[in-house]
Backbone as JSON Lines, residues from 0, in Angstrom:
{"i":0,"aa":"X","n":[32.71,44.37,17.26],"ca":[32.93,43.0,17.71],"c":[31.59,42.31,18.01]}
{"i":1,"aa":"X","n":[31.65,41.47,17.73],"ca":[30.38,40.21,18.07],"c":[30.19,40.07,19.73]}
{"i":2,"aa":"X","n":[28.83,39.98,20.39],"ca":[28.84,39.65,21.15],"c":[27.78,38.5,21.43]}
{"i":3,"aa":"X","n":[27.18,37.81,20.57],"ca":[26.57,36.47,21.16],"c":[27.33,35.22,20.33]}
{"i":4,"aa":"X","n":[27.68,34.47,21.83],"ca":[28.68,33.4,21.63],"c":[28.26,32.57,20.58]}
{"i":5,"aa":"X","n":[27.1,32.27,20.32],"ca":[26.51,31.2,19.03],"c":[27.1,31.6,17.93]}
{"i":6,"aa":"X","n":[26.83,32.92,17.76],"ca":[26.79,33.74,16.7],"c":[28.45,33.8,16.19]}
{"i":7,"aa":"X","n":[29.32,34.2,17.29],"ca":[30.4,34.03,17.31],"c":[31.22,32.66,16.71]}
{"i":8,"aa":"X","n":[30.91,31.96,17.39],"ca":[31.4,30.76,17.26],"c":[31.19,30.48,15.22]}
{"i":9,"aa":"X","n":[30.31,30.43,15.14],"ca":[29.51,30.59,13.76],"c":[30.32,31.12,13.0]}
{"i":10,"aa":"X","n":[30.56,32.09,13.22],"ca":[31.24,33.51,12.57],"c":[32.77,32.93,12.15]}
{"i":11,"aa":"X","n":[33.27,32.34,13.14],"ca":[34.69,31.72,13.58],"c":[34.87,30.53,12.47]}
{"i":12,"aa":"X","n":[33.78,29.56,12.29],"ca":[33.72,28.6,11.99],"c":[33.92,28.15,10.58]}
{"i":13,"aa":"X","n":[32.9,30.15,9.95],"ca":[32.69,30.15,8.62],"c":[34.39,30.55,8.06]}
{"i":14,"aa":"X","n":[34.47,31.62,8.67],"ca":[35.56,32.14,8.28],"c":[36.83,31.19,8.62]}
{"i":15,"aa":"X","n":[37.17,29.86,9.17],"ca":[38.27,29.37,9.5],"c":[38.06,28.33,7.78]}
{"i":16,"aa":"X","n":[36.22,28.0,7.64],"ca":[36.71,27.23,6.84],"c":[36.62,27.56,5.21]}
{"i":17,"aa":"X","n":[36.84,29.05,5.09],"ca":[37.23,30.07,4.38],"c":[38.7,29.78,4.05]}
{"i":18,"aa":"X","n":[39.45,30.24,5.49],"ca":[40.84,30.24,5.24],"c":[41.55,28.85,5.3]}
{"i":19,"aa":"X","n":[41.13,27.89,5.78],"ca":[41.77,26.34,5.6],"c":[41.65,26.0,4.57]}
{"i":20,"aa":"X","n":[40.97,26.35,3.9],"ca":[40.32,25.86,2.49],"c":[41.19,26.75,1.08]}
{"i":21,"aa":"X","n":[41.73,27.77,1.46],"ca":[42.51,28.34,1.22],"c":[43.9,27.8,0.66]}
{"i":22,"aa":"X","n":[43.93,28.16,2.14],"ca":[45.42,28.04,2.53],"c":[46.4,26.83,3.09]}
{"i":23,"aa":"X","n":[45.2,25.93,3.74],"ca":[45.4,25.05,4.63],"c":[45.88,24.96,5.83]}
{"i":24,"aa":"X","n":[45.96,24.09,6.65],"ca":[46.49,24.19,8.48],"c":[47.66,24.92,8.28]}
{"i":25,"aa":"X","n":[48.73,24.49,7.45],"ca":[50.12,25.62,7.97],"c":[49.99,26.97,7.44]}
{"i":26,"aa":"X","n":[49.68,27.06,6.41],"ca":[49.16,28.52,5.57],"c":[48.28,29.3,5.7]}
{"i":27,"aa":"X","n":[47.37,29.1,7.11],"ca":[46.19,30.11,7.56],"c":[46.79,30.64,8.84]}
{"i":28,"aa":"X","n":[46.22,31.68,8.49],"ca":[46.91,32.69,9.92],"c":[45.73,32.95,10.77]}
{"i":29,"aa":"X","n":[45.7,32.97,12.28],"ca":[44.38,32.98,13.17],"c":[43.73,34.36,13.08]}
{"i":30,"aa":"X","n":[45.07,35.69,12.94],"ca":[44.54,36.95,12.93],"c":[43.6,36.91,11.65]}
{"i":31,"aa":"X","n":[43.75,36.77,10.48],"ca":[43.04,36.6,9.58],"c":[41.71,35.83,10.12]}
{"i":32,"aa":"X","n":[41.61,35.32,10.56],"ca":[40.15,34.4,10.76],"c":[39.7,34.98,11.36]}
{"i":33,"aa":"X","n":[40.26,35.58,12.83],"ca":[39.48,36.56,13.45],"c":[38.92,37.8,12.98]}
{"i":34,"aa":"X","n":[39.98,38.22,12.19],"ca":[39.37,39.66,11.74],"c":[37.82,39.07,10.61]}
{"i":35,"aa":"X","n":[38.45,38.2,10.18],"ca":[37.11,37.58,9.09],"c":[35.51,37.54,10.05]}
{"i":36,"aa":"X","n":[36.35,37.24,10.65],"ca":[34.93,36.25,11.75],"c":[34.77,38.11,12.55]}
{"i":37,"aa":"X","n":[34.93,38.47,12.56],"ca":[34.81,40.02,13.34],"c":[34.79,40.06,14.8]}
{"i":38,"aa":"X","n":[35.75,39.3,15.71],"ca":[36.04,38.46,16.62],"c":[37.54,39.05,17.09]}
{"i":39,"aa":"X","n":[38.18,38.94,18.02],"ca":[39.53,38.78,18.56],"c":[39.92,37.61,18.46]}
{"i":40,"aa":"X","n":[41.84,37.4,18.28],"ca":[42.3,36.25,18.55],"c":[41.74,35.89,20.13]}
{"i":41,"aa":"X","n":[42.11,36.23,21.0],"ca":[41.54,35.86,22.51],"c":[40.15,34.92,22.21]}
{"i":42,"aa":"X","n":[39.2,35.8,21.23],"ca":[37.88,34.79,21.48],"c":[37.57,33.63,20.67]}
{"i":43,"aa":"X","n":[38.63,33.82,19.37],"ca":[39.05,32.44,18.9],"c":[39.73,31.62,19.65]}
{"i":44,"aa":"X","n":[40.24,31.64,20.33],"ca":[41.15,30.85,21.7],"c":[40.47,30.36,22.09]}
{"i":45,"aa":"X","n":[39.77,31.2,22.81],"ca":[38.77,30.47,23.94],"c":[37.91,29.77,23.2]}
{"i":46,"aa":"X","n":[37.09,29.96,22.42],"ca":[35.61,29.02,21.68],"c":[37.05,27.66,21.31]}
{"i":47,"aa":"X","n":[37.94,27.65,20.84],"ca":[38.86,26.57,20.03],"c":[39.67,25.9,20.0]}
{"i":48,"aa":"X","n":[40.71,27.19,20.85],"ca":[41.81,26.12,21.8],"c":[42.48,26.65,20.82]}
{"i":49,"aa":"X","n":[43.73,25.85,20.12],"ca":[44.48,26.07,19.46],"c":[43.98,26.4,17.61]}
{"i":50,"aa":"X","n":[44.93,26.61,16.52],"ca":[44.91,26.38,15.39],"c":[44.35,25.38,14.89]}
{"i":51,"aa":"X","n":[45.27,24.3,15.13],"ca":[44.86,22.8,14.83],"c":[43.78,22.08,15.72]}
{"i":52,"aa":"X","n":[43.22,22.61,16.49],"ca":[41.82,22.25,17.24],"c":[40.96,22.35,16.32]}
{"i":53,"aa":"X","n":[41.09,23.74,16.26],"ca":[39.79,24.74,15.18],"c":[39.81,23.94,13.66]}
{"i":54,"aa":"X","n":[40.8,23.47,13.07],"ca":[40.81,22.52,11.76],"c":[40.38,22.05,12.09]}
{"i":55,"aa":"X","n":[40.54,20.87,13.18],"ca":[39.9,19.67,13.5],"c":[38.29,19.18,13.27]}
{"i":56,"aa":"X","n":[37.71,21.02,14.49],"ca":[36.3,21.12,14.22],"c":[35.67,21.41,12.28]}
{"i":57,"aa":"X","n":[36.49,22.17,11.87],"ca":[36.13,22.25,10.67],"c":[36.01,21.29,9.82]}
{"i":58,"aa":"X","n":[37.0,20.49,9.88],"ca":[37.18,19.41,8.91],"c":[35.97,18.62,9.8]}
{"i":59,"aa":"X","n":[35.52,17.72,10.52],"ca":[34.53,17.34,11.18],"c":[33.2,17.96,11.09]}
{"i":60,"aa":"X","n":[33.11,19.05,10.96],"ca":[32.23,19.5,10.71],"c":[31.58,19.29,8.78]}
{"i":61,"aa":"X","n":[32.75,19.24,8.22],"ca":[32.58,19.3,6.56],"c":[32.27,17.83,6.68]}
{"i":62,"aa":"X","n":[32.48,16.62,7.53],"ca":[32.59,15.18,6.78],"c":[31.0,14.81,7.78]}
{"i":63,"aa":"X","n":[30.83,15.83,8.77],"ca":[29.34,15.39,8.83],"c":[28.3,16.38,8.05]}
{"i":64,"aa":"X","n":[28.49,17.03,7.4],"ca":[27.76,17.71,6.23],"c":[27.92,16.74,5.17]}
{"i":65,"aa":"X","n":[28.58,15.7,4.66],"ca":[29.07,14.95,3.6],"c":[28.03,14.09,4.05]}
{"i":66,"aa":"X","n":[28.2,13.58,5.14],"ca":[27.89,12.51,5.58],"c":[25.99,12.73,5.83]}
{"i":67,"aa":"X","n":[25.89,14.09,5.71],"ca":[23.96,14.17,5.41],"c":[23.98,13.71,4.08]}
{"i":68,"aa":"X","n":[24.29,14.18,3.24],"ca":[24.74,14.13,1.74],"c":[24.19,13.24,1.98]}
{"i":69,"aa":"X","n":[24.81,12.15,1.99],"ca":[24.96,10.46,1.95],"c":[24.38,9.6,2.16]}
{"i":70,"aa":"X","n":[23.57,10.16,3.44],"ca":[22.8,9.5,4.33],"c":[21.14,9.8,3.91]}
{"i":71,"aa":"X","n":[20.7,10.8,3.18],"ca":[19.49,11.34,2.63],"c":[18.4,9.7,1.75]}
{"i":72,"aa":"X","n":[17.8,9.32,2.05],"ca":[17.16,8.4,1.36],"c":[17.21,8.08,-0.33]}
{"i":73,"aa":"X","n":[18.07,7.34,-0.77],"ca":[18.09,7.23,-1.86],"c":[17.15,6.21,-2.44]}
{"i":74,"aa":"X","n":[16.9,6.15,-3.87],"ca":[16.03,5.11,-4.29],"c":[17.31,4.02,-5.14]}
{"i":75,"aa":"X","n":[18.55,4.58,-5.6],"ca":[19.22,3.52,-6.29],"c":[20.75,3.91,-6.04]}
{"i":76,"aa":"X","n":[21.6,3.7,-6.2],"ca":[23.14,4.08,-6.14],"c":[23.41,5.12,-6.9]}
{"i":77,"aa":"X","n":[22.57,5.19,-8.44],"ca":[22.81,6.49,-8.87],"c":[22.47,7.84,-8.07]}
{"i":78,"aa":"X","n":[21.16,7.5,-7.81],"ca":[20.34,8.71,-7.05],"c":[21.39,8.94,-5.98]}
{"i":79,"aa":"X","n":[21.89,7.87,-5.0],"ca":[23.14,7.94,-3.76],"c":[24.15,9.28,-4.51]}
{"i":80,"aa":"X","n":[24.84,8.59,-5.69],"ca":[25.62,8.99,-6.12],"c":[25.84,10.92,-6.75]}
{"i":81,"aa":"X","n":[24.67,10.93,-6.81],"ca":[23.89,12.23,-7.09],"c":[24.27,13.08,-6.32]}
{"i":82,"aa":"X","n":[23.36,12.19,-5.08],"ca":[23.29,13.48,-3.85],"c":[24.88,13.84,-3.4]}
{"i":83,"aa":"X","n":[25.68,12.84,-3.82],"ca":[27.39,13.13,-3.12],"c":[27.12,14.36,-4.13]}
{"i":84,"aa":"X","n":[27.44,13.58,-4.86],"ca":[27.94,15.18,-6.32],"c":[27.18,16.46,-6.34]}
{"i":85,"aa":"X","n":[25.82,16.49,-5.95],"ca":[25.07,17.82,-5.39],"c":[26.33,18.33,-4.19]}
{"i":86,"aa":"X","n":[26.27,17.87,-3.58],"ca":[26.39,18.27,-2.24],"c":[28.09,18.91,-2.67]}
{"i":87,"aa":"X","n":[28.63,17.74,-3.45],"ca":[30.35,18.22,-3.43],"c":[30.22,19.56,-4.5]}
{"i":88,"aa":"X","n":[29.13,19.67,-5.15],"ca":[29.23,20.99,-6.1],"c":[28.73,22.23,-5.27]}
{"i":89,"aa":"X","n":[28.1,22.01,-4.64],"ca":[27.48,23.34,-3.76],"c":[28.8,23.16,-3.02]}
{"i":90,"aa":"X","n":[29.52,22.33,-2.27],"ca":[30.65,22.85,-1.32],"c":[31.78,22.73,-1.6]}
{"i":91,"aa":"X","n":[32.25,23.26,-2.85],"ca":[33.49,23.25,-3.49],"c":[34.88,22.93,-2.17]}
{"i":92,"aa":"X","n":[35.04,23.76,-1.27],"ca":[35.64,23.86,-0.35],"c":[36.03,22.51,0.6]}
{"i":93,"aa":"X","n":[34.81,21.78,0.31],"ca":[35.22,20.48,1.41],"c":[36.24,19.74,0.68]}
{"i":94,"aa":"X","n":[35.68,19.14,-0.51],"ca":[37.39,18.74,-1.61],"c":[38.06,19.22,-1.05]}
{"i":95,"aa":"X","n":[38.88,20.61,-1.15],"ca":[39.82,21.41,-0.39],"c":[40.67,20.89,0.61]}
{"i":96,"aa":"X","n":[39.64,21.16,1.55],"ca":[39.97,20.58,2.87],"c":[40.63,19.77,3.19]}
{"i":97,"aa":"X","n":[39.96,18.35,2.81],"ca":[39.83,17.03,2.88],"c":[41.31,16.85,2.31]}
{"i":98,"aa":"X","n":[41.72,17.3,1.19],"ca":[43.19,17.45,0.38],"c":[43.9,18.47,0.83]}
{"i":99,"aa":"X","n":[43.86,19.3,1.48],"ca":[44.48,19.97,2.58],"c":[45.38,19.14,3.58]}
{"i":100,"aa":"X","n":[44.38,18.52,4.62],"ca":[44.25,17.24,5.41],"c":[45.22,16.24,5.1]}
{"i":101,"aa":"X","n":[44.89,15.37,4.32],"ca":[45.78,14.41,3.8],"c":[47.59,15.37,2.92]}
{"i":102,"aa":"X","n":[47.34,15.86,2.26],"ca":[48.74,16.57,1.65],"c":[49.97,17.26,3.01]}
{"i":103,"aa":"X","n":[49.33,17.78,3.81],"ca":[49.92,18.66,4.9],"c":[50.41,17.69,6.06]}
{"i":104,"aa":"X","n":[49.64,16.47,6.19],"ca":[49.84,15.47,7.17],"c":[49.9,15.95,8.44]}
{"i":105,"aa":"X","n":[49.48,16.82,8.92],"ca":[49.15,17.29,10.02],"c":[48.29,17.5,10.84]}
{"i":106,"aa":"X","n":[47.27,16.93,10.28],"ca":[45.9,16.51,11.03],"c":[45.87,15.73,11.68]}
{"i":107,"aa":"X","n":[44.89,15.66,12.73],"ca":[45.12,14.54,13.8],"c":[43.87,13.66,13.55]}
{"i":108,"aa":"X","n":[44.02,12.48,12.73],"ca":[42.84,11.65,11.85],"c":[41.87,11.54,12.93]}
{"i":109,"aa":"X","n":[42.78,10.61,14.46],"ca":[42.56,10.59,15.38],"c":[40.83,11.15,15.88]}
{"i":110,"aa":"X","n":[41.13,12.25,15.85],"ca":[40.27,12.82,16.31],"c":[38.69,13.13,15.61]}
{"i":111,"aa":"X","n":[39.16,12.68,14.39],"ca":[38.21,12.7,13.21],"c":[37.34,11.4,13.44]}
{"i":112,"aa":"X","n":[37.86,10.06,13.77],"ca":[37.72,8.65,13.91],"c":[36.11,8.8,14.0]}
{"i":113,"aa":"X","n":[36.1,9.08,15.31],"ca":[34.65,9.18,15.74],"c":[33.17,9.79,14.64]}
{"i":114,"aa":"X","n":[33.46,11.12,13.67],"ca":[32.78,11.87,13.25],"c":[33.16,10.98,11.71]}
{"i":115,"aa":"X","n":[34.33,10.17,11.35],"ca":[34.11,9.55,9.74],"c":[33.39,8.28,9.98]}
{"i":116,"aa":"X","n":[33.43,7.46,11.39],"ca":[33.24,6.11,11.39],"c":[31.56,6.43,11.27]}
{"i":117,"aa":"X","n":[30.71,7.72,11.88],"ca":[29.31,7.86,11.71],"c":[28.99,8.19,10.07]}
{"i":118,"aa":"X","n":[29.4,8.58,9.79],"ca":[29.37,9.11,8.08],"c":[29.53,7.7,7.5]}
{"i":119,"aa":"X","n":[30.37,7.27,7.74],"ca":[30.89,5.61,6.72],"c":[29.98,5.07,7.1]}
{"i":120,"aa":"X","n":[29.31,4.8,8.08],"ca":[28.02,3.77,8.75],"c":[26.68,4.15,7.84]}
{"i":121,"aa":"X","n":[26.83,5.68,8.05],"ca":[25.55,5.9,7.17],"c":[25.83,5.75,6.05]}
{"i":122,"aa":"X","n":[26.46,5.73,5.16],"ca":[26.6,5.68,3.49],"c":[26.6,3.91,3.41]}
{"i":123,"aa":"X","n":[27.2,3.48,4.12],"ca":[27.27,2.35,4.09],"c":[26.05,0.64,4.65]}
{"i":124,"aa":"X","n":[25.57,1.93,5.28],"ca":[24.44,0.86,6.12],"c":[23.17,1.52,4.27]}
{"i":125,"aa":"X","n":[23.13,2.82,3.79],"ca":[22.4,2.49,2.57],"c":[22.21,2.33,1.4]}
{"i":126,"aa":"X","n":[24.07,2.17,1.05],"ca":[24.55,1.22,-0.18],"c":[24.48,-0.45,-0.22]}
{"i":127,"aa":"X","n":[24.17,-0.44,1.49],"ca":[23.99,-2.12,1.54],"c":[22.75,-2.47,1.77]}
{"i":128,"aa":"X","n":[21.6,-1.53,1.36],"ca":[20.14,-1.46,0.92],"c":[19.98,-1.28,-0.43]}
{"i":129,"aa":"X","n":[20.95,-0.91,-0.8],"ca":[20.81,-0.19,-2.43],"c":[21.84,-1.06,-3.54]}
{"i":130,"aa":"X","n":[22.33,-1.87,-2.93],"ca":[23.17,-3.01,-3.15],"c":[21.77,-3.98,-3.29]}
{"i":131,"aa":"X","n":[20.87,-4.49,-2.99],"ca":[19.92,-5.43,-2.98],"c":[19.29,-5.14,-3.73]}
{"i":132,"aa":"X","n":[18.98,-4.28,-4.75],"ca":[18.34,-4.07,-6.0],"c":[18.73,-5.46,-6.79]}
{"i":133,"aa":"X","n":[17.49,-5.68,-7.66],"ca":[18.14,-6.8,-8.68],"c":[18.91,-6.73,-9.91]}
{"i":134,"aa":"X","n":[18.65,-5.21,-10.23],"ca":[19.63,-4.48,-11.13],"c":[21.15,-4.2,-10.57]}
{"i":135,"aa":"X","n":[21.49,-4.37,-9.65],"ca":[22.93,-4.41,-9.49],"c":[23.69,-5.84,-9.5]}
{"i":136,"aa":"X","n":[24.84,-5.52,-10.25],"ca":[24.82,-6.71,-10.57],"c":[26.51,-7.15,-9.92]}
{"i":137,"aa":"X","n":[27.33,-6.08,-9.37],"ca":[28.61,-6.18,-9.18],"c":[28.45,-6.57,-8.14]}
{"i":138,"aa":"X","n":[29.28,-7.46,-7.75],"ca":[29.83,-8.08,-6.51],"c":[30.47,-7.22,-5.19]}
{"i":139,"aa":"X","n":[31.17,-6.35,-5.71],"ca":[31.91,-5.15,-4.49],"c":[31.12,-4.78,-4.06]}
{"i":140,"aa":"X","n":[31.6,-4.32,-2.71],"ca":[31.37,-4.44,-1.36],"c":[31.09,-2.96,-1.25]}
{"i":141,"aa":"X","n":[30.14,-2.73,-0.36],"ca":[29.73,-1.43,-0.26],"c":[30.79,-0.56,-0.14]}
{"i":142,"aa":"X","n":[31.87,-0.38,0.67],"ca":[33.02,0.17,0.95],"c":[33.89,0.7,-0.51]}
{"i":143,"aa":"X","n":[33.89,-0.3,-1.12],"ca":[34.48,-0.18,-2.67],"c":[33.79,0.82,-3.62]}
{"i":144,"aa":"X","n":[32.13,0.55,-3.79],"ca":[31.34,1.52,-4.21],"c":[31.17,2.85,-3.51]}
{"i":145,"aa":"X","n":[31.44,3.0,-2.31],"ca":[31.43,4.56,-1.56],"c":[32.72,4.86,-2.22]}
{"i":146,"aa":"X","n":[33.82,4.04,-1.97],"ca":[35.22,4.8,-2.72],"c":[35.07,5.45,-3.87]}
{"i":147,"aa":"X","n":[34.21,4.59,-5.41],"ca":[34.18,4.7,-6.56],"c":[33.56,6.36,-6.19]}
{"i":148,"aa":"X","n":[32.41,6.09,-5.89],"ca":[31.5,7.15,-5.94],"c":[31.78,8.8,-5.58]}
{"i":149,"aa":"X","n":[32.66,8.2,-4.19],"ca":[33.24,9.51,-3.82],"c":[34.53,9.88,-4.88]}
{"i":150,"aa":"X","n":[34.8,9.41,-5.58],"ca":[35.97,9.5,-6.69],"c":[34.79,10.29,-7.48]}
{"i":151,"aa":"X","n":[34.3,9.99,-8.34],"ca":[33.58,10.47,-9.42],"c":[32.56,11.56,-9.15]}
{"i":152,"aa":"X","n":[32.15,11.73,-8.22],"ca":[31.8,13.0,-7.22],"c":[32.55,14.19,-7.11]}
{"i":153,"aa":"X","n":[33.6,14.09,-6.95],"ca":[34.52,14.89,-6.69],"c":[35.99,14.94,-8.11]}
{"i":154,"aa":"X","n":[35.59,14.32,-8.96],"ca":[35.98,14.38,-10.13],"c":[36.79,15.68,-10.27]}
{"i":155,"aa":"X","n":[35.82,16.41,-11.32],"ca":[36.41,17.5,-11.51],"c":[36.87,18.38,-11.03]}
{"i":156,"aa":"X","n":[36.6,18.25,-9.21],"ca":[37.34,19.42,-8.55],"c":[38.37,18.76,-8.37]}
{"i":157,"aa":"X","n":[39.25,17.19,-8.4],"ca":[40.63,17.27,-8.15],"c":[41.45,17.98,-9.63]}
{"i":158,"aa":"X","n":[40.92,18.41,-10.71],"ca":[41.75,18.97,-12.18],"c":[41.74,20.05,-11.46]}
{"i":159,"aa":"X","n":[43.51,20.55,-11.7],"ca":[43.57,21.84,-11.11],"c":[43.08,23.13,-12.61]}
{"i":160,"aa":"X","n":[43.0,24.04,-12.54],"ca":[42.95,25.14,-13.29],"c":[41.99,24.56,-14.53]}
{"i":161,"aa":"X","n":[40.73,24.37,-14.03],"ca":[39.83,24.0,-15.27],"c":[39.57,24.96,-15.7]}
{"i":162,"aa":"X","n":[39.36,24.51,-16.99],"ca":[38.83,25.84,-18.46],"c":[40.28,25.48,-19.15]}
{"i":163,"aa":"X","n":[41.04,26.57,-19.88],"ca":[41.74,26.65,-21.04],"c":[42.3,25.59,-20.46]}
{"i":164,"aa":"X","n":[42.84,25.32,-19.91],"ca":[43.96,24.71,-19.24],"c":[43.25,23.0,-19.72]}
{"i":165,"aa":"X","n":[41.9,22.57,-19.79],"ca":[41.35,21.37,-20.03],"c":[40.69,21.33,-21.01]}
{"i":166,"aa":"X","n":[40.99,22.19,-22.3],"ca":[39.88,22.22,-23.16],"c":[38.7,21.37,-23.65]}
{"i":167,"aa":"X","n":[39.48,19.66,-23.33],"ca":[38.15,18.95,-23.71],"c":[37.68,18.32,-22.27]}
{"i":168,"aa":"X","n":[37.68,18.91,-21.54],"ca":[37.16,18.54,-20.32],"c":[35.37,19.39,-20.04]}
{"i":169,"aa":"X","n":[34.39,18.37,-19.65],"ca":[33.27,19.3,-19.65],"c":[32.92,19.92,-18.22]}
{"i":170,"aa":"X","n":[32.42,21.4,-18.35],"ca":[32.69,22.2,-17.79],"c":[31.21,22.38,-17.36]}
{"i":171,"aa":"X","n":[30.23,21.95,-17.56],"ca":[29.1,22.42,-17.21],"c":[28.55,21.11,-15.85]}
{"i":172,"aa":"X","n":[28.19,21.69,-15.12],"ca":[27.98,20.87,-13.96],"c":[26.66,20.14,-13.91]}
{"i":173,"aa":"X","n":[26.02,20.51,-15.2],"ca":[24.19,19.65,-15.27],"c":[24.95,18.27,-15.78]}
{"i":174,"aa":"X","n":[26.2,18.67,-17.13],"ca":[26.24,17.61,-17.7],"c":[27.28,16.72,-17.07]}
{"i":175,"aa":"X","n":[28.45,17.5,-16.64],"ca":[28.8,16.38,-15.22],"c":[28.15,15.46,-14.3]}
{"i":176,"aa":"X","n":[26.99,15.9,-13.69],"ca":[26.1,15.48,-13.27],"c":[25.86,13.81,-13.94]}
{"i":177,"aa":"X","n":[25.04,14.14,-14.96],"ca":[24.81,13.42,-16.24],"c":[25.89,11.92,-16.32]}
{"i":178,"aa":"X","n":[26.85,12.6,-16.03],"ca":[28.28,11.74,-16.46],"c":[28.06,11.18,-15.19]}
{"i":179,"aa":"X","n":[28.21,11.4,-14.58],"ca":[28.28,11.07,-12.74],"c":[27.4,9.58,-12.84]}
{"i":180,"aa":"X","n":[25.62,10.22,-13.08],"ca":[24.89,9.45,-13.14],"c":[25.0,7.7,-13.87]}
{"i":181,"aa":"X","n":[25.58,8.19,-15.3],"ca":[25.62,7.01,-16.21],"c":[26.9,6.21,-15.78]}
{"i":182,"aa":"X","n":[28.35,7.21,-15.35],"ca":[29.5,6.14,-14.65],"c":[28.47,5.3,-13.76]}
{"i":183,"aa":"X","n":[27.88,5.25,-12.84],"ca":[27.5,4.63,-11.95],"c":[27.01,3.6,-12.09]}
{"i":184,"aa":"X","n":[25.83,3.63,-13.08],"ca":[24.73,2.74,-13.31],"c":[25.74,2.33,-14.77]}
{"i":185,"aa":"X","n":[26.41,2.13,-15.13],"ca":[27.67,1.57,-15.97],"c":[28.55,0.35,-15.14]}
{"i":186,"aa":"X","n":[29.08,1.12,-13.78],"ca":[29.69,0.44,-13.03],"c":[28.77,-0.61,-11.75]}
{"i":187,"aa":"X","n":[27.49,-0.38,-11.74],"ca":[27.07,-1.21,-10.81],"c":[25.88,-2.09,-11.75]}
{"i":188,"aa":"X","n":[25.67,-1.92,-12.81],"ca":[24.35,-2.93,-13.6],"c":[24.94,-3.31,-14.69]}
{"i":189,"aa":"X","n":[24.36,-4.48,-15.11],"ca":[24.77,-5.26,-16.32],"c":[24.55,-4.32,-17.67]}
């Protein structure tokens, strides 16, 4: 068993968003997380409170990791657009989540309010810097372009069972990338 609480907590955190990501809020079991996390239910309790606490922190925790993503200094909307799609390819799992979340309806948004309204501020306070380029030429509103972006970012992880199942779908993530890049600067320049 673990005995330093950081470490613990950590341990708890990785492994819950292991199994939410999974399984989701009704389909993860706590013994499982604990044994993952190498922890007791008791000390998942205590660091979390309940099941749906511990989502809470997870999912919050994934939309301010998004929300570095986002917030990283860009030079144009593509480059913005980039760093989402870096970030959503290294963390396959937050997609997950996030569609976990919304499908299960059992999340308490509520509680999220606080940790999306800082994420939306930042993406948004530097799409409306990156909006003032003279090469952009669309009218929509920063809000509209974070939507687009986070759509096309996260593209290919909403196709379920890629490969055979999508044969002409491209599968390589440089050239997704690629695609990512040119939708963008397609959709925001003349």
């Amino acid at each position: 068993m673990r005995t330093d609480a950081a470490e613990t907590r950590r341990a708890i955190l990785e492994a819950a968003t292991a199994e939410f990501s999974r399984h989701g809020l009704a389909g993860s079991r706590v013994d499982r997380i604990a044994a993952e996390a190498g922890c007791s239910k008791e000390r998942l309790y205590a660091n979390f409170g309940d099941k749906r606490s511990l989502f809470t922190t997870v999912l919050n925790g994934t939309f301010e990791t998004m929300g570095d993503a986002a917030s990283r200094p860009a030079v144009s909307i593509e480059e913005f657009a980039l760093a989402v799609f870096d970030h959503m390819q290294a963390h396959p799992d937050h997609s997950r989540l996030i569609a976990w979340a919304r499908l299960e309806g059992e999340h308490d948004w509520e509680a999220s309010v606080p940790t999306l309204r800082a994420v939306q501020d930042a993406a948004l306070s530097q799409l409306d810097r990156l909006r003032d380029d003279p090469a952009v030429t669309v009218s929509w509103s920063s809000d509209d372009i974070f939507a687009l972006v986070m759509s096309l970012a996260r593209a290919w992880q909403n196709l379920p069972g890629l490969g055979e199942a999508h044969p002409g779908v491209v599968l390589d993530p440089a050239l997704q990338r690629e695609i990512v890049r040119e939708a963008v600067r397609r959709l925001t320049t003349a």
